[in-house]
Structures are given as structure tokens and as C-alpha cells.
C-alpha positions in Angstrom: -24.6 148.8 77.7 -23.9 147.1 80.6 -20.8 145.2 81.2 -21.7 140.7 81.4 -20.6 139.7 84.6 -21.1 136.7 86.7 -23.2 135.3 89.4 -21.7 132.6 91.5 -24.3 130.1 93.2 -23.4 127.6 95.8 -25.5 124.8 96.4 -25.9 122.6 99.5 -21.6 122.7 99.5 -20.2 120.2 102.4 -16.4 120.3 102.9 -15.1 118.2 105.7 -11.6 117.6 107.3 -9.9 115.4 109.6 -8.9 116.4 113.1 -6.8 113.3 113.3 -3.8 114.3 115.7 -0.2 113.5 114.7 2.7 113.1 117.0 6.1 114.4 116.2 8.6 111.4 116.7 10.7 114.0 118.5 8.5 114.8 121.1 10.8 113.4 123.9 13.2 116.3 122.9 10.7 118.9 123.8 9.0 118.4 126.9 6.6 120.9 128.0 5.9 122.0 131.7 3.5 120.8 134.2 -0.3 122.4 133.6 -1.7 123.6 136.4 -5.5 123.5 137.2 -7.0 126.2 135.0 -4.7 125.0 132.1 -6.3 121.3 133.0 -9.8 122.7 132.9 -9.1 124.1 129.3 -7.9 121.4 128.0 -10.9 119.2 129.2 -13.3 121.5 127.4 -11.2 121.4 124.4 -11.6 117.5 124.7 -15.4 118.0 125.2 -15.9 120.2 121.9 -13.8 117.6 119.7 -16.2 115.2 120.7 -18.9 116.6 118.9 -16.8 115.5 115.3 -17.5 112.1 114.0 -15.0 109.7 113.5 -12.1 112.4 113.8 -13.9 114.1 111.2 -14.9 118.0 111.5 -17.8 120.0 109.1 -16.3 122.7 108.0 -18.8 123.8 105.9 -22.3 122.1 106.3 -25.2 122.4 104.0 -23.9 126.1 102.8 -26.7 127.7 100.1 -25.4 131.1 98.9 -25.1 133.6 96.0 -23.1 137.0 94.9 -24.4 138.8 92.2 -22.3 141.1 89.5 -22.5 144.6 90.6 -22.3 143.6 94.1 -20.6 143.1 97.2 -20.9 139.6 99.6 -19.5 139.6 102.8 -19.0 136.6 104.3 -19.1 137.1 108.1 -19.0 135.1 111.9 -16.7 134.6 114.5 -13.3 133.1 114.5 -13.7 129.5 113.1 -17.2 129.6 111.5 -15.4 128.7 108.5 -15.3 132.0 106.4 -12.2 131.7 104.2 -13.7 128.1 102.7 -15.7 129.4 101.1 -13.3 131.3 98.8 -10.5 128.8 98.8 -13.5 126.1 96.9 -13.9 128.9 94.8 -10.0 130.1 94.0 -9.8 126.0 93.6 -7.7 125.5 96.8 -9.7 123.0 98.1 -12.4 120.7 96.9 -15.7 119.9 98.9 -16.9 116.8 99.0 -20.7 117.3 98.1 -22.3 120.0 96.4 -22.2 122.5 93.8 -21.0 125.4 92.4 -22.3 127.2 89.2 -21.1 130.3 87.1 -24.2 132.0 85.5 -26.3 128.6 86.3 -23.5 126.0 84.9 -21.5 123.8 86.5 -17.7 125.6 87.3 -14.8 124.6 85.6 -12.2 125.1 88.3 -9.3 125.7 85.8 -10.8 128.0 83.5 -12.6 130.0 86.4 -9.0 130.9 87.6 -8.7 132.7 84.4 -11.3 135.2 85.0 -11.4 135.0 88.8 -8.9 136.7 91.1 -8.0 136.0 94.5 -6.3 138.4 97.1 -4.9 136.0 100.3 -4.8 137.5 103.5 -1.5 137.5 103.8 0.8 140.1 101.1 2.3 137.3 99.4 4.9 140.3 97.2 8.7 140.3 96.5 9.6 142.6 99.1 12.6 144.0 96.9 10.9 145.1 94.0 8.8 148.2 93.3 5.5 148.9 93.7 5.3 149.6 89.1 7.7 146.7 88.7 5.6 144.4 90.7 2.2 145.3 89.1 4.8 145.1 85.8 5.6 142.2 86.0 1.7 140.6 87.0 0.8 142.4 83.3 3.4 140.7 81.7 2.3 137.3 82.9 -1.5 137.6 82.4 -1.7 140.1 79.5 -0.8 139.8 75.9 -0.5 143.1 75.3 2.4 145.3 73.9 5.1 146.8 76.1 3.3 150.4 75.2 -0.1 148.8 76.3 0.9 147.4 79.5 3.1 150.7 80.7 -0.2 152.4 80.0 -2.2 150.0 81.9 -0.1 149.4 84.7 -0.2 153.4 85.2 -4.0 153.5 85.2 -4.1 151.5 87.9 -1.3 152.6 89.7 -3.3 156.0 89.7 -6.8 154.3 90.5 -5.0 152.3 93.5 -3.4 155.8 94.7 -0.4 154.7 94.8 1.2 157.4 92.6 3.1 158.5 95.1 5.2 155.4 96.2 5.0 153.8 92.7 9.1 153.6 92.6 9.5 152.9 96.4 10.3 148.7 97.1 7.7 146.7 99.1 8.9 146.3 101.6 9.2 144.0 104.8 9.7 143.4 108.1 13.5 143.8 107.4 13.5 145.9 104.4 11.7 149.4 104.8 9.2 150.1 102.2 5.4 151.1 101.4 2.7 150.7 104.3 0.6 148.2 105.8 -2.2 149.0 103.9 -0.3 150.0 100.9 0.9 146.6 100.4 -2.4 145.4 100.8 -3.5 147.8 97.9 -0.7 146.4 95.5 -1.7 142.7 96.7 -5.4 143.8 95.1 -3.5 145.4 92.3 -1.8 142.0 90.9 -4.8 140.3 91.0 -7.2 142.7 89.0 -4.3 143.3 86.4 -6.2 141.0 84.1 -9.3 142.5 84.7 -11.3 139.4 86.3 -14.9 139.5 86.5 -14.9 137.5 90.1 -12.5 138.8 92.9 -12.5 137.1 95.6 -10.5 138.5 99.1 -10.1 136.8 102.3 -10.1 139.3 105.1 -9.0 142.5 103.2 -9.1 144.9 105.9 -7.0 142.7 108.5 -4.3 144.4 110.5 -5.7 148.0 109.1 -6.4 150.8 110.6 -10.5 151.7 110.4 -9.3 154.8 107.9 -7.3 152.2 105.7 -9.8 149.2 105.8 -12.5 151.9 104.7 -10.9 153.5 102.3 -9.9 149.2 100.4 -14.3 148.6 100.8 -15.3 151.5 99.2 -12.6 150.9 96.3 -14.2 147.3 95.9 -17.4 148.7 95.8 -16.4 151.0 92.9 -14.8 148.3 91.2 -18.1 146.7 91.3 -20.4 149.2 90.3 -18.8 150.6 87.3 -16.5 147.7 86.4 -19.9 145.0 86.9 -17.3 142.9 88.6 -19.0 140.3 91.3 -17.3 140.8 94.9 -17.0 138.0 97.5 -15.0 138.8 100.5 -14.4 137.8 104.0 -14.3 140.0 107.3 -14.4 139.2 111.2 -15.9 142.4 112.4 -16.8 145.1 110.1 -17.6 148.6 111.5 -20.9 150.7 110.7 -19.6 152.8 107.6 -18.2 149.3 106.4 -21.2 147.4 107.0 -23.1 149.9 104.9 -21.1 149.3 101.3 -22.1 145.3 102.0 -25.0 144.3 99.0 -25.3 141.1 100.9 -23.9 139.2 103.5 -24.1 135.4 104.6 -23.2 134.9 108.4 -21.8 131.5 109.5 -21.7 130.1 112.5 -19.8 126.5 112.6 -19.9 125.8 109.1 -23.5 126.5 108.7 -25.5 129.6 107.2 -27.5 131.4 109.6 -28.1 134.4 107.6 -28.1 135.0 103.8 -29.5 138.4 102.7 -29.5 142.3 103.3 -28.4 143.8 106.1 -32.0 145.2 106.6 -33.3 141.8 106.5 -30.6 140.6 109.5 -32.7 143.4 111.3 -35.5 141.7 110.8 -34.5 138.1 111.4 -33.1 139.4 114.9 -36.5 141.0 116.1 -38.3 137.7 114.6 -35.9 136.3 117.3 -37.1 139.1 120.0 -33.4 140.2 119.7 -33.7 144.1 120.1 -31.0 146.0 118.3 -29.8 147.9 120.6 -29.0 152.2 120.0 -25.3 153.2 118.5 -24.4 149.3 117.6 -23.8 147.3 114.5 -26.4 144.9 113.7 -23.5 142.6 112.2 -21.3 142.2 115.3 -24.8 142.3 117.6 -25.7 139.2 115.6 -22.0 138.0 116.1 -22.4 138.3 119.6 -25.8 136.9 119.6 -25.0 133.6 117.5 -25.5 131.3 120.7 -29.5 132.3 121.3 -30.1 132.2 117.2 -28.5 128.9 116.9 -30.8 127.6 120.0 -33.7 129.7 118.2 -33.2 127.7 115.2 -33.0 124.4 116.2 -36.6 125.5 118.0 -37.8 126.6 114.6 -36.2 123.8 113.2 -38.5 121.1 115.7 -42.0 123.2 115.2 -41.7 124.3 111.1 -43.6 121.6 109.9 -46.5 123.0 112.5 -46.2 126.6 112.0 -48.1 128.7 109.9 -46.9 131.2 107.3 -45.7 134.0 108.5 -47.0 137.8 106.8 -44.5 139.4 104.2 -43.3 142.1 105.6 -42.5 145.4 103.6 -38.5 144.7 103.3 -39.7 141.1 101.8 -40.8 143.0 98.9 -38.1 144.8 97.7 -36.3 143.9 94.3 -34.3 140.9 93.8 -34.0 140.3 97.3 -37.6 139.5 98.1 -37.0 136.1 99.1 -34.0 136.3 101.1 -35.4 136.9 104.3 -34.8 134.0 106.8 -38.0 133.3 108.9 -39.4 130.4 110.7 -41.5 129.2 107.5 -39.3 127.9 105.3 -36.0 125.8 105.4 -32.5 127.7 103.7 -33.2 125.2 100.8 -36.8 126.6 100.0 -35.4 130.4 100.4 -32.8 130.0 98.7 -34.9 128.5 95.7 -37.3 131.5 95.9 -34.6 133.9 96.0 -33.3 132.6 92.7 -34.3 135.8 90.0 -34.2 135.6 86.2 -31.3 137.9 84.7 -31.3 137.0 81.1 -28.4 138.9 80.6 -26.8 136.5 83.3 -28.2 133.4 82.4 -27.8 133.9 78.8 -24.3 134.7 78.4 -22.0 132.2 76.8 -19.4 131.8 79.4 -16.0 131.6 77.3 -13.2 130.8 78.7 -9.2 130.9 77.0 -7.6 127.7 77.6 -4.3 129.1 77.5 -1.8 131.1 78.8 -1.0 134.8 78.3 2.3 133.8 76.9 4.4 131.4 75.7 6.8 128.8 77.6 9.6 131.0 75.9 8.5 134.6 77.0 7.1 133.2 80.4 11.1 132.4 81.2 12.5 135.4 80.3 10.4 137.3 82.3 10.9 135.1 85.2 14.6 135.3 84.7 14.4 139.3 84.6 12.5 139.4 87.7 14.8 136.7 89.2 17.5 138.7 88.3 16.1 141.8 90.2 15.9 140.1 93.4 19.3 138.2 93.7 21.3 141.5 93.0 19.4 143.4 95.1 19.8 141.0 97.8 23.3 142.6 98.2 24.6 140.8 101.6 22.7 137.1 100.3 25.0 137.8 96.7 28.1 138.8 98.1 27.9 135.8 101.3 27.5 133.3 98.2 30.0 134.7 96.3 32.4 134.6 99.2 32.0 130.9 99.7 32.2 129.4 96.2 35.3 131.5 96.2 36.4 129.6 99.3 35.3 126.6 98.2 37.6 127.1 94.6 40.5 128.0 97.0 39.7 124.6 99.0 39.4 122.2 95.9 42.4 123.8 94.1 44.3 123.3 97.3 44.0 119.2 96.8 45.8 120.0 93.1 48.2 122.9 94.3 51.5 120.0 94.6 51.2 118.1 91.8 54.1 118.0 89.3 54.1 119.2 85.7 54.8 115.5 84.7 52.4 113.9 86.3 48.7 113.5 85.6 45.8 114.0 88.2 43.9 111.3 89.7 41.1 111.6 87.3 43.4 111.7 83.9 45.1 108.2 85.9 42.0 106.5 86.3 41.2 106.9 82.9 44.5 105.8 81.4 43.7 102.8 82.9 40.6 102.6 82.1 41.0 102.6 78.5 43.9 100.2 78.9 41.7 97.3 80.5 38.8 97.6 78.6 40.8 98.3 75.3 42.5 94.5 75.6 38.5 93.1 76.7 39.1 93.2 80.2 35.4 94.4 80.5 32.8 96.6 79.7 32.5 100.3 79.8 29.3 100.1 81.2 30.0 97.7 83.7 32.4 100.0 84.7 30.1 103.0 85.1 27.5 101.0 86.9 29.9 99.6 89.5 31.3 103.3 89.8 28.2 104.6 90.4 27.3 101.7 93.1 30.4 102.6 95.3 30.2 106.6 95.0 26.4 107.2 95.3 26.1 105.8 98.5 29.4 107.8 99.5 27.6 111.1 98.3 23.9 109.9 99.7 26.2 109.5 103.2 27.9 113.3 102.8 24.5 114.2 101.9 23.0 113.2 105.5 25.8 113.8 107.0 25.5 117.3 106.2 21.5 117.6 106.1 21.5 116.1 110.3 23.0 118.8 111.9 20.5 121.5 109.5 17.4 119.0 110.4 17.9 119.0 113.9 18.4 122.6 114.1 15.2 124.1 112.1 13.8 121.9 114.4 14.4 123.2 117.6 13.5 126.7 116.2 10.1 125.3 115.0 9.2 123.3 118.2 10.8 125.8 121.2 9.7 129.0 118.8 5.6 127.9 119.0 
């Protein structure tokens, strides 16, 4: 019996931002150097191409019709800006678009209960770089799993072992500063924390980025394992996949400035570029050739796009008739909206399936700070020069304050025990209130500490600062 999964439609999504610029007050403080002509010349045509937003307002995504399928792989792919990550972060719930829709098994998302059966993999390993390979993935099971410690060791080695990791499951992560597991081991243990729970969506945003071909081959064809045997639905993002890549892809959808030029096969982008009278040429990718090539089909388009209501239907070719996918294929007849309605196929298993969500979380607030505090724990005393510089100063800082008490007599009080002999005195004979005491205490010492405060945070300011402005 097959495993339910879930297909994720998009429909007609819009997400805009503003490209309103904002100057740092501090700008006089970091003056930059005169531009010479070619510098100029950039910058005109940098002007030129932010004239195309409206009213400082840029399309990020425009009109985007798509769908992924359980059992399958979508790659989301275009050049640099087209707008590929958005598309995951609407569905991880990072952002929110401002028209459109998105539907799990044809109903509506609930953003907050999708996170509980979605995953989402950043391109950047977000890990404790102290900690272990099996403590991190350890940890992630005790967070999302409500399973006993027996149950989660045994897990956490399944996947260790799935993940190949076996063999650096006790060395630390790892960072720039702190030696550890690879490149593209990290990235493994980075897709490891977010299948712990065993989500039927996972979503990845440029998996194979700063990889080695060997590496970023080796991370597709485990996704496509995962989804064939697991039924989990796979939506990723890539820049330039190679040829053994390109052929794990179920489906792609190529952007191109926010809008969908390509949703379908990779047989069927073929197709499209011959409709085009682009020839494929020998030895190359038909992904990046279509990359390359996005100028003359976005001109292409907008022809198509003047003379549809004028053209007749086109033949079905042979590829047109294939499966689920019959009615992917882009071509001058219809619109994306028309396609994308045809290429809508009944899956009762699908479409039937009660989508349940749980509403809470894998543990309680109780167990959810203790295992915080273990892992906190971890980190700050293996951060062995961070532990011992703090340790160091509050020890100064004792030495310092005791210093002010160091002189005073055996007979007489401190300052504090003074002020409240007296206090007791005055108000004791109804000289006035205790709490018009603490209120006019806390008038004349808050501002001293809110002084101390910038007085101390100025010097700190100024310098983060300069690192951020003279270190771009």
C-alpha cells in the first residue's frame, strides 16, 4: 500500500517588495572614492533596470502557476534573481504573497500546521558547530518526536546510517574556526534535522551549493530515494544543474523575473525550445541551454503572447501524451492558466485524504527546557576560551566591587545598611511614604543607569559599525 503524501498547487501567487532605498545617517563617515567612467556607465544601467518597478515596487513573483507531486522531484530553476528561493520561503511560511493561492491535496494551506509536516533545509548550514554529528540529529528527535529515549537512539542511528554518515557520527560540526565534518557533510546533517520527523513535504533551497559535482550528485539522488520509497513530495531550488542531475528532476518550473516560463518534463523543455526554432545543441544541457537562452523565449513569448487569440491549435505531439503530464507542455495555444488547468489529474488517493494535522508540540514547555538547557550546556563548556574569558572578568569585576568595601570598619555599617536606617526612621515617625520613596529613587537612579548604559553601548555602536560599513 502506498504511503498518502501530498501535492502542493500554487495558483496565480504574486509576491511583491519594495526597492525603496535607505540611507545610513552615518554616511558622511564613510565616503567612497571617485567612480570612474565604466563604473558611471554601470550604475546608469542599474538606474535604467529599476525603472522598470512601479512605484518603488519590484514583482518578485508574477502570476506563478505550479505543482509538485508525492513521489516526485520539482526543481525550481533560472538565473540569478529570477526569484527561485520564493517560492519555498511562501511555502516554509517565511513570507506571505499578496495574491494567490496555495493548496495541500486541493485545500487551502494552513501555514502553521503545514510546518508540522513540511521540512525546510536553508541554503546556508544553520548547525551548532560544537556539537556532534549524533548529538545534533539527537537533539532535532528530541524536539519533534515523542518517542522514548530507546526509540529515538534507534532512529537517530537509522538515519545516521541512511545519511552515510557513520563514519563521522561522533566528530563536531564544525566551522570556519573549529575543524570538523565536510562541506557536504554538513549539508547532509542540515537535511538530517529536518527529515527527523519524517515530513511528507521537504523543501531545499539550493542543496548542492558550494559542492563539488561528486557531492551535489550523490545529495539528488538521496532526495530522489527519499521520494520514491518514502512517497515524500520534493521541491528544491538549483542555479545550474549538470546532465546526471538534470536527469533525477520529475519536473521542473524555469523562472525568469518572477515569471514561469517553463512548467513540465525536461523532455517537454526540448520540445518548447524547438517550437521556439532553438536547436539543442550536441553534448549540452537542455536546462542551462534554456538558461542561456531566456532573452529570445521571453521575446518569443511576448510574440505568442500578441498573436494567441489568432493562432490555431497546434497538433499533440507524442510526448503530450504521456501519463499525468499530458498537459504540461507549454505551446503557443494556450495561456499558463489554461495548461495549468489541463494538467490538473485526479488522484483519489490525493484528493481524498483527510489532511490531519497535530496542533501541538512534540513536548511539553517543561521537557522542551530541559533539553534546551542540556544542549546549552554543551556549547558553553565546550566553548573553552569564551568560558574561561567570562569567568576571568566576573572574577575581576568581584575583586573591583569588593575593593569599594575592602576599608570599612567592623563598627560601622555600609552605605546601603545607612540609607536604610534612615529610611525606616523618617517614614517610621510619618515623614512619608515608602512608596514615594521608591518611586523618587527609581527617578534619580534609572536615568544614571540609562546614562552608564549609553555610555557604554557608544563606543560598541560605533565600532560594529565601522566593521559593517568599511568590511562590505
Amino acid at each position: 500500500m502506498k504511503k498518502h503524501g501530498c501535492e502542493i498547487e500554487a495558483i496565480n501567487v504574486n509576491y511583491k517588495i519594495g526597492t525603496q532605498k535607505t540611507e545610513s545617517p552615518f554616511k558622511i563617515f564613510c565616503r567612497k572614492p571617485a567612480k570612474n567612467r565604466q563604473e558611471v556607465g554601470q550604475e546608469s544601467e542599474e538606474e535604467a533596470r529599476a525603472e522598470k518597478t512601479s512605484n518603488g515596487v519590484r514583482h518578485v513573483l508574477k502570476d506563478v502557476n505550479c505543482r509538485a507531486k508525492p513521489w516526485e522531484i520539482l526543481a525550481i530553476v533560472g538565473p540569478s534573481g529570477a526569484g527561485k528561493s520564493s517560492p519555498l520561503e511562501i511555502l516554509a511560511g517565511k513570507v506571505t504573497p499578496q495574491t494567490g493561492s496555495i493548496l495541500v491535496n486541493q485545500k487551502p494551506i494552513d501555514r502553521a500546521n503545514f510546518k508540522k509536516i513540511s521540512g525546510y533545509v536553508t541554503q546556508k548550514d544553520t548547525l551548532f558547530p560544537l556539537l556532534t554529528v549524533e548529538e545534533t540529529l539527537m537533539f532535532s528527535a528530541k524536539l519533534r518526536l515523542m518517542f522514548p529515549q530507546a526509540e529515538l537512539s534507534s532512529r537517530v542511528k537509522s538515519l545516521i546510517q541512511e545519511l552515510g554518515l557513520s563514519h563521522v557520527s561522533k566528530t563536531r560540526i564544525g566551522d570556519e574556526r573549529v575543524r570538523g565534518i565536510s562541506g557536504g557533510e554538513r549539508r547532509w546533517v542540515s537535511i538530517g534535522v529536518e527529515v527527523m520527523h519524517d515530513p511528507k513535504v521537504v523543501l531545499l533551497d539550493e542543496p548542492t551549493s558550494g559542492l563539488d559535482s561528486t557531492s551535489a550528485i550523490q545529495i539528488i539522488d538521496m532526495l530522489k530515494i527519499m521520494a520514491k520509497t518514502q512517497g515524500r513530495t520534493i521541491i528544491l531550488s538549483i542555479h545550474q544543474p549538470g546532465f546526471r542531475i538534470v536527469k533525477l528532476f520529475n519536473s521542473i518550473l524555469l523562472l525568469a523575473n518572477g515569471s514561469v516560463l517553463h512548467h513540465g518534463t525536461v523532455d517537454f523543455l526540448g520540445v518548447n525550445l524547438r517550437l521556439m526554432d532553438l536547436d539543442l545543441p550536441l553534448h549540452v544541457n537542455v536546462v542551462e541551454y534554456a538558461i542561456d537562452s531566456i532573452e529570445i523565449i521571453q521575446q518569443q513569448e511576448k510574440c505568442w503572447q500578441v498573436q494567441k487569440e489568432g493562432l490555431p491549435p497546434l497538433p499533440a505531439t507524442g510526448l503530450e501524451k504521456k501519463g499525468d503530464d499530458q498537459g504540461e507542455v507549454r505551446n503557443s495555444k494556450f495561456t499558463l492558466h489554461q495548461l495549468f488547468q489541463q494538467a490538473k489529474v485526479a488522484d483519489d488517493e490525493i484528493s481524498n485524504m483527510a489532511t490531519d494535522f497535530s496542533q501541538d508540540f512534540a513536548n511539553s514547555r517543561l521537557r522542551e527546557t530541559i533539553i534546551l538547557t542540556h544542549r546549552f550546556s554543551k556549547n558553553i563548556f565546550r566553548t573553552k576560551e569564551l568560558f574561561a574569558c567570562r569567568t576571568i572578568q566576573m572574577l575581576i569585576s568581584g575583586i573591583v566591587l569588593g575593593s569599594i568595601f575592602y576599608n570599612l570598619k567592623d563598627d560601622l555599617t555600609g552605605a546601603e545598611e545607612r540609607e536604610r536606617e534612615i529610611v525606616m526612621k523618617e517614614t517610621s515617625c510619618g515623614s512619608y511614604r515608602v512608596s514615594s520613596y521608591a518611586i523618587a529613587n527609581g527617578l534619580v537612579y534609572l536615568p544614571f543607569l540609562l546614562i552608564l548604559a549609553i555610555l557604554f553601548t557608544l563606543p560598541l555602536y560605533w565600532e560594529v559599525l565601522a566593521v559593517h560599513v568599511w568590511g562590505m
